[in-house]
mmCIF entry with sequence, helices, sheets and N, C-alpha, C, O atoms, coordinates in Angstrom:
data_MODEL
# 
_entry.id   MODEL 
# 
_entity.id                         1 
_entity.type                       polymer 
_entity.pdbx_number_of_molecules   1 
# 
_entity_poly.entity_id                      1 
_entity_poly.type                           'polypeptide(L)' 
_entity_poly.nstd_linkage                   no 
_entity_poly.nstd_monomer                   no 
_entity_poly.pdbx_seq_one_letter_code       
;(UNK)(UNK)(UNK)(UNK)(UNK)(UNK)(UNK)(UNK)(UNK)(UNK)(UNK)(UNK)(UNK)(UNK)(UNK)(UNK)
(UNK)(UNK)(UNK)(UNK)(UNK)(UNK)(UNK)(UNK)(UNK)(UNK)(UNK)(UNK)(UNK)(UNK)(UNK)(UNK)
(UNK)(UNK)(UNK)(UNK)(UNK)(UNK)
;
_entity_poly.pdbx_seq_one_letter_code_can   XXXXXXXXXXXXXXXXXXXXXXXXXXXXXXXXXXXXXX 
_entity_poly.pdbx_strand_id                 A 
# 
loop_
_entity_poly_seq.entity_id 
_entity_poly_seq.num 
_entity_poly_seq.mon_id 
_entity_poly_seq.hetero 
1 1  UNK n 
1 2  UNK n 
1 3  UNK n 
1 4  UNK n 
1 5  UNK n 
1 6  UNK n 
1 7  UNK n 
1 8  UNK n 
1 9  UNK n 
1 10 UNK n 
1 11 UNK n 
1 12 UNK n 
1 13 UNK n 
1 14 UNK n 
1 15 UNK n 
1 16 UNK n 
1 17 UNK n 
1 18 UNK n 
1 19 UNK n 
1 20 UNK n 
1 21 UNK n 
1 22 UNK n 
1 23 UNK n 
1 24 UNK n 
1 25 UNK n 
1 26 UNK n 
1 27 UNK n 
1 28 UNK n 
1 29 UNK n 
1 30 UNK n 
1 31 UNK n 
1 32 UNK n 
1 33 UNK n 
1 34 UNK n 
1 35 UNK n 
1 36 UNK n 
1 37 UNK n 
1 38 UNK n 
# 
_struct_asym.id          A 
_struct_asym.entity_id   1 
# 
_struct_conf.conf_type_id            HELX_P 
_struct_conf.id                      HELX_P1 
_struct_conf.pdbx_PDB_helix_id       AA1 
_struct_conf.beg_label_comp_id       UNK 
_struct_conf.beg_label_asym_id       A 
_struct_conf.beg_label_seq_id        2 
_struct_conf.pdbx_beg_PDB_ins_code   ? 
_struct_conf.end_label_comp_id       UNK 
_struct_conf.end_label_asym_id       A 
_struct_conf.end_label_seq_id        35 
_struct_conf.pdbx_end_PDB_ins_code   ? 
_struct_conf.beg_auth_comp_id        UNK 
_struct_conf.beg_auth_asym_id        A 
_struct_conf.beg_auth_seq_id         2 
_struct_conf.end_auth_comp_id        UNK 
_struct_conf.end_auth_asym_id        A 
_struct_conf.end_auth_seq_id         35 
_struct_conf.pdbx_PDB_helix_class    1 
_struct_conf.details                 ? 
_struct_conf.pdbx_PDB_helix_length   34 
# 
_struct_conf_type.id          HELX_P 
_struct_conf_type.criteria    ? 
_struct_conf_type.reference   ? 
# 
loop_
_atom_site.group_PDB 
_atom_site.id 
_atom_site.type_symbol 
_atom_site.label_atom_id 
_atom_site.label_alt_id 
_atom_site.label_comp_id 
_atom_site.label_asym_id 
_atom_site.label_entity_id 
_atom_site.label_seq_id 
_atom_site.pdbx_PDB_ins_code 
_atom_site.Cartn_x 
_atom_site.Cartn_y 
_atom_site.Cartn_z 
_atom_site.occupancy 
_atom_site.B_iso_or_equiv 
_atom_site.pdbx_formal_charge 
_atom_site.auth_seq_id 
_atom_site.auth_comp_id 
_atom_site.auth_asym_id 
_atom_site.auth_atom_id 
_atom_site.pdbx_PDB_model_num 
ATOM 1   N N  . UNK A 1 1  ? 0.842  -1.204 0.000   1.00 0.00 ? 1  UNK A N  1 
ATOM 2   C CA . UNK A 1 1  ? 0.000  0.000  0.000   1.00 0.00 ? 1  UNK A CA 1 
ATOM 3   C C  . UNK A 1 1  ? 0.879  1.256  0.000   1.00 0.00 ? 1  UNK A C  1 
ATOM 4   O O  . UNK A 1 1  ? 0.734  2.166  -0.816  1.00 0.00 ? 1  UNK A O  1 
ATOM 5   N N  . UNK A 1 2  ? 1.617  1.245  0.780   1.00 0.00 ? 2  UNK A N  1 
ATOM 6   C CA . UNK A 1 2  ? 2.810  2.159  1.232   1.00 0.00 ? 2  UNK A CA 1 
ATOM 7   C C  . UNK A 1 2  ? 3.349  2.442  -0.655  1.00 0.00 ? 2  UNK A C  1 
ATOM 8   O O  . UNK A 1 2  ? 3.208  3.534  -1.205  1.00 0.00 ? 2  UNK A O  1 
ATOM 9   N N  . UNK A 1 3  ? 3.807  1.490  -1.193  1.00 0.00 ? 3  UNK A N  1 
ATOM 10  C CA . UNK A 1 3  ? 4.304  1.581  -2.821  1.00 0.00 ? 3  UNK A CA 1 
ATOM 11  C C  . UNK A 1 3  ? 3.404  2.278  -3.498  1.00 0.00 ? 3  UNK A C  1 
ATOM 12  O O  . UNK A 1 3  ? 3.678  3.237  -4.219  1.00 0.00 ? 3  UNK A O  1 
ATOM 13  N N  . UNK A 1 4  ? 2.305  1.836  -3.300  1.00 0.00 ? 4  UNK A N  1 
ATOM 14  C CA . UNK A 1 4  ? 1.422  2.497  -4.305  1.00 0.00 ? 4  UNK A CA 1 
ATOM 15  C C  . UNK A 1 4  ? 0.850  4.110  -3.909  1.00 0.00 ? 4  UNK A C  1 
ATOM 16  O O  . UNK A 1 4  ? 0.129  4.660  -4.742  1.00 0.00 ? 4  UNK A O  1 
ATOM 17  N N  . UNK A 1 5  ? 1.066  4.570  -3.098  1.00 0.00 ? 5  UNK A N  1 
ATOM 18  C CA . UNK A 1 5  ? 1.120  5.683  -2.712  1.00 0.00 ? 5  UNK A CA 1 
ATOM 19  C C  . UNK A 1 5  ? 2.376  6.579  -2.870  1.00 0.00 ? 5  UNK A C  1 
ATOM 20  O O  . UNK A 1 5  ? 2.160  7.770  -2.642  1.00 0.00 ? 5  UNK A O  1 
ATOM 21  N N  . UNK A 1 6  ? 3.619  6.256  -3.208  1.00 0.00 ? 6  UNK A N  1 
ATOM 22  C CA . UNK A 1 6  ? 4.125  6.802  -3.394  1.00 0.00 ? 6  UNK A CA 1 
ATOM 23  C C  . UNK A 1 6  ? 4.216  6.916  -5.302  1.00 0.00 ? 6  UNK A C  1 
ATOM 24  O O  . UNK A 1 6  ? 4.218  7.951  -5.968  1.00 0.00 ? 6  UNK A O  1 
ATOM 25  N N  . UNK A 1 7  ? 4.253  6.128  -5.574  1.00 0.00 ? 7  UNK A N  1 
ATOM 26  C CA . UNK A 1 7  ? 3.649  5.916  -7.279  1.00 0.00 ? 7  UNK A CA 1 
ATOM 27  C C  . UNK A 1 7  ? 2.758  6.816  -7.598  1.00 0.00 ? 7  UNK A C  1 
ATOM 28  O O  . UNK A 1 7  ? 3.065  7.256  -8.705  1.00 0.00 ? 7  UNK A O  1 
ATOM 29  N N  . UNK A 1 8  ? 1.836  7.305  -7.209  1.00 0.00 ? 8  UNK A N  1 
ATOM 30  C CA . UNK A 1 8  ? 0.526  7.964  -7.153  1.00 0.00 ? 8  UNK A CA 1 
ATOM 31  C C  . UNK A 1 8  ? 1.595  9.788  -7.163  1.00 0.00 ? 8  UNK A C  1 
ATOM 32  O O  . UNK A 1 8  ? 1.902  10.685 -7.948  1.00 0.00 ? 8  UNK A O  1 
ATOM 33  N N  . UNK A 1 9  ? 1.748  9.443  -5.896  1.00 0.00 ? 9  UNK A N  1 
ATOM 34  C CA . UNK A 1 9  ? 2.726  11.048 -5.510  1.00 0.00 ? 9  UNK A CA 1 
ATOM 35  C C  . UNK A 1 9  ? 3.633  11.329 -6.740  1.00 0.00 ? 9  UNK A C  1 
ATOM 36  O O  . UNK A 1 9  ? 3.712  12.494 -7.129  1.00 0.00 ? 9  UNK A O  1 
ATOM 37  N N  . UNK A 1 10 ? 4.295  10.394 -7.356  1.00 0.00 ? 10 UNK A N  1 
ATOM 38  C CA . UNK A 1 10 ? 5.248  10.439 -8.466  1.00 0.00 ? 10 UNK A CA 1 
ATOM 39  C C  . UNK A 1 10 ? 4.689  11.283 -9.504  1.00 0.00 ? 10 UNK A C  1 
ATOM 40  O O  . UNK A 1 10 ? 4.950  12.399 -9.952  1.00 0.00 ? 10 UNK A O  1 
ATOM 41  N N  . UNK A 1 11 ? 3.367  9.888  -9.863  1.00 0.00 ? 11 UNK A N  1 
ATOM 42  C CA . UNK A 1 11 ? 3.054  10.471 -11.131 1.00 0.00 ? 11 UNK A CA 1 
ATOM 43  C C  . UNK A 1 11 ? 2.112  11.661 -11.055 1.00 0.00 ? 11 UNK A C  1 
ATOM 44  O O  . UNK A 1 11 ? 1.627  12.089 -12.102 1.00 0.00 ? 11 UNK A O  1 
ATOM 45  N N  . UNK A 1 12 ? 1.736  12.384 -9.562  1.00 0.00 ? 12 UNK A N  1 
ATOM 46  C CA . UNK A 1 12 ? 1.485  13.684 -10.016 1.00 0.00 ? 12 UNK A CA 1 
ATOM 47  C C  . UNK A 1 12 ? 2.310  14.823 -10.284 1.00 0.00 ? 12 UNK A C  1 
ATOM 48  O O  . UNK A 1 12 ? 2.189  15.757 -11.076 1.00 0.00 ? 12 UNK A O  1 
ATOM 49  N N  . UNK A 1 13 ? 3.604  14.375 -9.017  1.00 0.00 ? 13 UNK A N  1 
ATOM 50  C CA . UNK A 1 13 ? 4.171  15.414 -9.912  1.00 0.00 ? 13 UNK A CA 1 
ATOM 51  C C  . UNK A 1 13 ? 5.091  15.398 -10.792 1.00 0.00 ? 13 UNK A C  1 
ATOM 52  O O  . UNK A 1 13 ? 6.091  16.112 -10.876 1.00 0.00 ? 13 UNK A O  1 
ATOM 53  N N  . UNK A 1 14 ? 4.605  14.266 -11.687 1.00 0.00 ? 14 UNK A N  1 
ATOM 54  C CA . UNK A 1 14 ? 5.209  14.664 -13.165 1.00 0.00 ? 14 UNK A CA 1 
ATOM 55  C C  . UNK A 1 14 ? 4.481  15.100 -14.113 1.00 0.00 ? 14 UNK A C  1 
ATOM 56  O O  . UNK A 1 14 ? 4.845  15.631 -15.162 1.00 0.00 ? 14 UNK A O  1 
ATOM 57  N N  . UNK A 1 15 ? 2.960  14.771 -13.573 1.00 0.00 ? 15 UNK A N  1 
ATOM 58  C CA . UNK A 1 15 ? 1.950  15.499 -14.749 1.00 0.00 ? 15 UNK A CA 1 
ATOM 59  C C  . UNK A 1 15 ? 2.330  16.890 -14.168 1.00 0.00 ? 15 UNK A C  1 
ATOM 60  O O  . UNK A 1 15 ? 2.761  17.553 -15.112 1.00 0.00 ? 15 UNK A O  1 
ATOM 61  N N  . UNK A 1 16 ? 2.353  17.566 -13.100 1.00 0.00 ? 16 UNK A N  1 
ATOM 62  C CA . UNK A 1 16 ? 2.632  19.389 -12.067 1.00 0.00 ? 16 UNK A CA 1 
ATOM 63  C C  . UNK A 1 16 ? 3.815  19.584 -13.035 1.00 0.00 ? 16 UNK A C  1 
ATOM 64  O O  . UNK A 1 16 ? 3.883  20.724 -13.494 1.00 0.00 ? 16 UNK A O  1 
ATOM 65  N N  . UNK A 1 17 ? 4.894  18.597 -13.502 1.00 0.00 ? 17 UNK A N  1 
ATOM 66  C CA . UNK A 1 17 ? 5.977  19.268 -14.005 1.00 0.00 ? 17 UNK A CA 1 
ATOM 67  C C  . UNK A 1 17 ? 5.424  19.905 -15.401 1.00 0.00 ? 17 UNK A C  1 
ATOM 68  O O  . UNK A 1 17 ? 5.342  21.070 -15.790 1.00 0.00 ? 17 UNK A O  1 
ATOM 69  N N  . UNK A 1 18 ? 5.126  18.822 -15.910 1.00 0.00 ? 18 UNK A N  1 
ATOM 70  C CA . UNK A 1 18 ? 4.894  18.810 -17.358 1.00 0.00 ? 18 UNK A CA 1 
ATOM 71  C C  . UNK A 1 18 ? 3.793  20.347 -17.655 1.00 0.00 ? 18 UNK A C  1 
ATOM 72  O O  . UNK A 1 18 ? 3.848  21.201 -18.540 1.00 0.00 ? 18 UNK A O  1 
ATOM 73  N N  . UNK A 1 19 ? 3.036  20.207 -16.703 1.00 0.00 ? 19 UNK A N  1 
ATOM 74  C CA . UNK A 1 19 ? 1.836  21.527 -17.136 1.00 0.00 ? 19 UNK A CA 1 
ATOM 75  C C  . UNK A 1 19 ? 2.587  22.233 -16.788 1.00 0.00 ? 19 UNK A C  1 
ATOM 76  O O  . UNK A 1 19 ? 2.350  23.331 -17.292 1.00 0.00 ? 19 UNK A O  1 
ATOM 77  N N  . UNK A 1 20 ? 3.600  22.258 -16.042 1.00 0.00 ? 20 UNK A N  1 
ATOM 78  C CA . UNK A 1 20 ? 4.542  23.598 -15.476 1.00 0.00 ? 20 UNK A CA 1 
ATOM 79  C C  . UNK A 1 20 ? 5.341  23.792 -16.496 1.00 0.00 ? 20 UNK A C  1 
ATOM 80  O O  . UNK A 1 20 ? 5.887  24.891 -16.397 1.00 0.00 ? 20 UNK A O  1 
ATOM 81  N N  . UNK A 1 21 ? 5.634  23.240 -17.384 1.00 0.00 ? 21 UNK A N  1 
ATOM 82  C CA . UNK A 1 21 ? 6.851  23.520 -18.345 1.00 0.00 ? 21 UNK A CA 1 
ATOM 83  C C  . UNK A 1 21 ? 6.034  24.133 -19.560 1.00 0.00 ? 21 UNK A C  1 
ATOM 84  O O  . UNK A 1 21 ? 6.647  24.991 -20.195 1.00 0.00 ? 21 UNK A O  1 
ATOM 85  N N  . UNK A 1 22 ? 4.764  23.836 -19.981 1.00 0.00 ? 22 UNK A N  1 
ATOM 86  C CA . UNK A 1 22 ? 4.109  24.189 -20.785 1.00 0.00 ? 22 UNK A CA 1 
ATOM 87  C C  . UNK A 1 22 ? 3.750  25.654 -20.650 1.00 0.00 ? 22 UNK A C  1 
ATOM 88  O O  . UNK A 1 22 ? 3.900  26.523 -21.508 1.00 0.00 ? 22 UNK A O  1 
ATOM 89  N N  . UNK A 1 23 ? 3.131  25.817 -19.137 1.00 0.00 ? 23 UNK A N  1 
ATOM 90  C CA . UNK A 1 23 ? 2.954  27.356 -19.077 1.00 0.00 ? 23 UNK A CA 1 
ATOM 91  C C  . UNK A 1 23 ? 3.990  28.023 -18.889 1.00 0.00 ? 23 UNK A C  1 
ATOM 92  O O  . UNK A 1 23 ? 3.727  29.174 -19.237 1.00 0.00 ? 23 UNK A O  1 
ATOM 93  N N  . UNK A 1 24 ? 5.226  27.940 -18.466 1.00 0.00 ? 24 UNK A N  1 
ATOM 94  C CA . UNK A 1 24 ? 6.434  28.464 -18.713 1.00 0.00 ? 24 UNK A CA 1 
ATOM 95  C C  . UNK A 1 24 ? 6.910  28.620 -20.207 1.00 0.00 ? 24 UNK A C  1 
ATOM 96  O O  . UNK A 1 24 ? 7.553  29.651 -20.407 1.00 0.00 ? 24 UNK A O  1 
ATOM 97  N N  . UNK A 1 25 ? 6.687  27.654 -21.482 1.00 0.00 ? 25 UNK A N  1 
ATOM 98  C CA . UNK A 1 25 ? 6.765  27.795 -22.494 1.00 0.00 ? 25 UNK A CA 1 
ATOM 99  C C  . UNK A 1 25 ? 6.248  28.970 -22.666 1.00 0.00 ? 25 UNK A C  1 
ATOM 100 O O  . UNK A 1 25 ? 6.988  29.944 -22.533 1.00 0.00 ? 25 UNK A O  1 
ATOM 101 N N  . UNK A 1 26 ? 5.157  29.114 -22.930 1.00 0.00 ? 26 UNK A N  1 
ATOM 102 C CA . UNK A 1 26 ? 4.317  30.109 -23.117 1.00 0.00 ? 26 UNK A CA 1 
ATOM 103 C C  . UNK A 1 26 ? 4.601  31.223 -22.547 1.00 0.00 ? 26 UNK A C  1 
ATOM 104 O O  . UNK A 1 26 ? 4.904  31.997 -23.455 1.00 0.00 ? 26 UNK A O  1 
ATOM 105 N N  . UNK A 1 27 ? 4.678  31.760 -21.516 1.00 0.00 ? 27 UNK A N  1 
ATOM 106 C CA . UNK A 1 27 ? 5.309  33.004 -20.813 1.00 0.00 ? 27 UNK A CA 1 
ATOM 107 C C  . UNK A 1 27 ? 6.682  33.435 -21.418 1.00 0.00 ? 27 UNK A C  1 
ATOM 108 O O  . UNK A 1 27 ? 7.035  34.614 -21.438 1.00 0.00 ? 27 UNK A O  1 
ATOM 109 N N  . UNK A 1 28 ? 7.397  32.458 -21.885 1.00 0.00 ? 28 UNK A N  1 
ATOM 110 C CA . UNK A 1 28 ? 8.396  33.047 -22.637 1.00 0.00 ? 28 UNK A CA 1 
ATOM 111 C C  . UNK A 1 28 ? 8.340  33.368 -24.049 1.00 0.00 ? 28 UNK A C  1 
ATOM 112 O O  . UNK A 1 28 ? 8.967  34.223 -24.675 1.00 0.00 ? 28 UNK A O  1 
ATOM 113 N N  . UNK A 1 29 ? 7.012  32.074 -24.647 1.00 0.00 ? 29 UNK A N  1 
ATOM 114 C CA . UNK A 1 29 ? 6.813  32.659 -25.732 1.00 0.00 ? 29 UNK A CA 1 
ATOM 115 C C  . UNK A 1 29 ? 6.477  33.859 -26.122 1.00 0.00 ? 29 UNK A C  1 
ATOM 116 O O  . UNK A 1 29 ? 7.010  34.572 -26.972 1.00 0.00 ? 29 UNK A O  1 
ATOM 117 N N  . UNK A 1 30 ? 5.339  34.093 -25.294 1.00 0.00 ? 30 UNK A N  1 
ATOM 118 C CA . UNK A 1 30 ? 4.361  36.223 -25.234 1.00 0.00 ? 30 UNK A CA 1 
ATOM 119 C C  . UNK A 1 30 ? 5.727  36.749 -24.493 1.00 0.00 ? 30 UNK A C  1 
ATOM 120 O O  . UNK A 1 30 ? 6.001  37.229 -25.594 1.00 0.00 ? 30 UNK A O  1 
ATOM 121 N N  . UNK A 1 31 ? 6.497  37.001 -23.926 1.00 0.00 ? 31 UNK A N  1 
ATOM 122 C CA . UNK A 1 31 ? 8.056  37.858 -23.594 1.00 0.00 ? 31 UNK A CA 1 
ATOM 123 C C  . UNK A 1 31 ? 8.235  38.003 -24.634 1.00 0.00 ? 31 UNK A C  1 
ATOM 124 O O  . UNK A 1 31 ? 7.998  39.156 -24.996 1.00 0.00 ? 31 UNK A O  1 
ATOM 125 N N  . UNK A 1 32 ? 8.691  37.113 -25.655 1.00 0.00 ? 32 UNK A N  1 
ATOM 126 C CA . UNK A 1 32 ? 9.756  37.399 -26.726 1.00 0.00 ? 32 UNK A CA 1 
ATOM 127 C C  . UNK A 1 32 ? 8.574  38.069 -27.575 1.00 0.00 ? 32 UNK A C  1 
ATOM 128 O O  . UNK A 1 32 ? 8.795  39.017 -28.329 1.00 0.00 ? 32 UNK A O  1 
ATOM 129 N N  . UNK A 1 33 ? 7.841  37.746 -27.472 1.00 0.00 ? 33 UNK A N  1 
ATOM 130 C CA . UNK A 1 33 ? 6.464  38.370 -28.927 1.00 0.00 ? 33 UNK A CA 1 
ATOM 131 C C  . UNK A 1 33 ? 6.427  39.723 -28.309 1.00 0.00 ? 33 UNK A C  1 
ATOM 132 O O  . UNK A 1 33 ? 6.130  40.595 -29.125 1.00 0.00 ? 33 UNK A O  1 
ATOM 133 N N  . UNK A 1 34 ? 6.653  40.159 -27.051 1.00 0.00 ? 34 UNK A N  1 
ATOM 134 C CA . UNK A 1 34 ? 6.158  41.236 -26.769 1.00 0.00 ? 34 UNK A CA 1 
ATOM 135 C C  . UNK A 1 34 ? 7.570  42.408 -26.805 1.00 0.00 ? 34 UNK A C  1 
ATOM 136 O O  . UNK A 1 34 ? 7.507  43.637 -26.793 1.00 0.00 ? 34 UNK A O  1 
ATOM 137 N N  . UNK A 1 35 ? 8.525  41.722 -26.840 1.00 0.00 ? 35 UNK A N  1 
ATOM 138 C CA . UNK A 1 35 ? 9.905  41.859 -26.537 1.00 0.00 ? 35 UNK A CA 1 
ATOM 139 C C  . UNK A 1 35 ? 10.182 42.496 -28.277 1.00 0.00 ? 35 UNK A C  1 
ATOM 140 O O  . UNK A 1 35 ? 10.232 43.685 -28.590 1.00 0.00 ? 35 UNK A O  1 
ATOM 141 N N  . UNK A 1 36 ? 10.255 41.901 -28.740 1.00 0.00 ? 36 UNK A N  1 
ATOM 142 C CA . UNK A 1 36 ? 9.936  41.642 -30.628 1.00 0.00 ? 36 UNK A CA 1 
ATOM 143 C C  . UNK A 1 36 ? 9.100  42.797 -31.307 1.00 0.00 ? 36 UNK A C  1 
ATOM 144 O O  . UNK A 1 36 ? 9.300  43.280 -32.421 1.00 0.00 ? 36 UNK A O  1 
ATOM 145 N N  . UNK A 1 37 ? 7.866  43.226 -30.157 1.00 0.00 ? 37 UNK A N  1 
ATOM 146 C CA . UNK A 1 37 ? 7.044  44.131 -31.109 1.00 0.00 ? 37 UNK A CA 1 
ATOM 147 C C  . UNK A 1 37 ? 7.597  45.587 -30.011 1.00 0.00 ? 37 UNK A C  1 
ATOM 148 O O  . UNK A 1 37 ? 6.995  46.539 -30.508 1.00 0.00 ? 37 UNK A O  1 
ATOM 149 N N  . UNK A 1 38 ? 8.193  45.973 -29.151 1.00 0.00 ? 38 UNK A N  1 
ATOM 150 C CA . UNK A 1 38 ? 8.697  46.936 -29.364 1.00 0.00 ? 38 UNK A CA 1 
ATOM 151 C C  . UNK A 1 38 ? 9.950  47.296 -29.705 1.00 0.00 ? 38 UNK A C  1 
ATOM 152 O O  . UNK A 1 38 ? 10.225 48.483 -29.882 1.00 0.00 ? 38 UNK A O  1 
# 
């Protein structure tokens, strides 16, 4: 039980990473777009 709870903990935060890297994509993408248009 103990295993599978930590499995659980894992794979959330690798889905937390993954959406975290995506909206970080993005924040740098609109920087540079915004960076770019002045």
């Amino acid at each position: 039980m103990g295993g599978e709870k930590i499995l659980e903990l894992l794979r959330y935060v690798k889905s937390s990473l993954e959406q975290l890297e995506i909206v970080m994509g993005a924040f740098v993408f609109i920087y540079h777009a915004i960076g770019e248009g002045q």
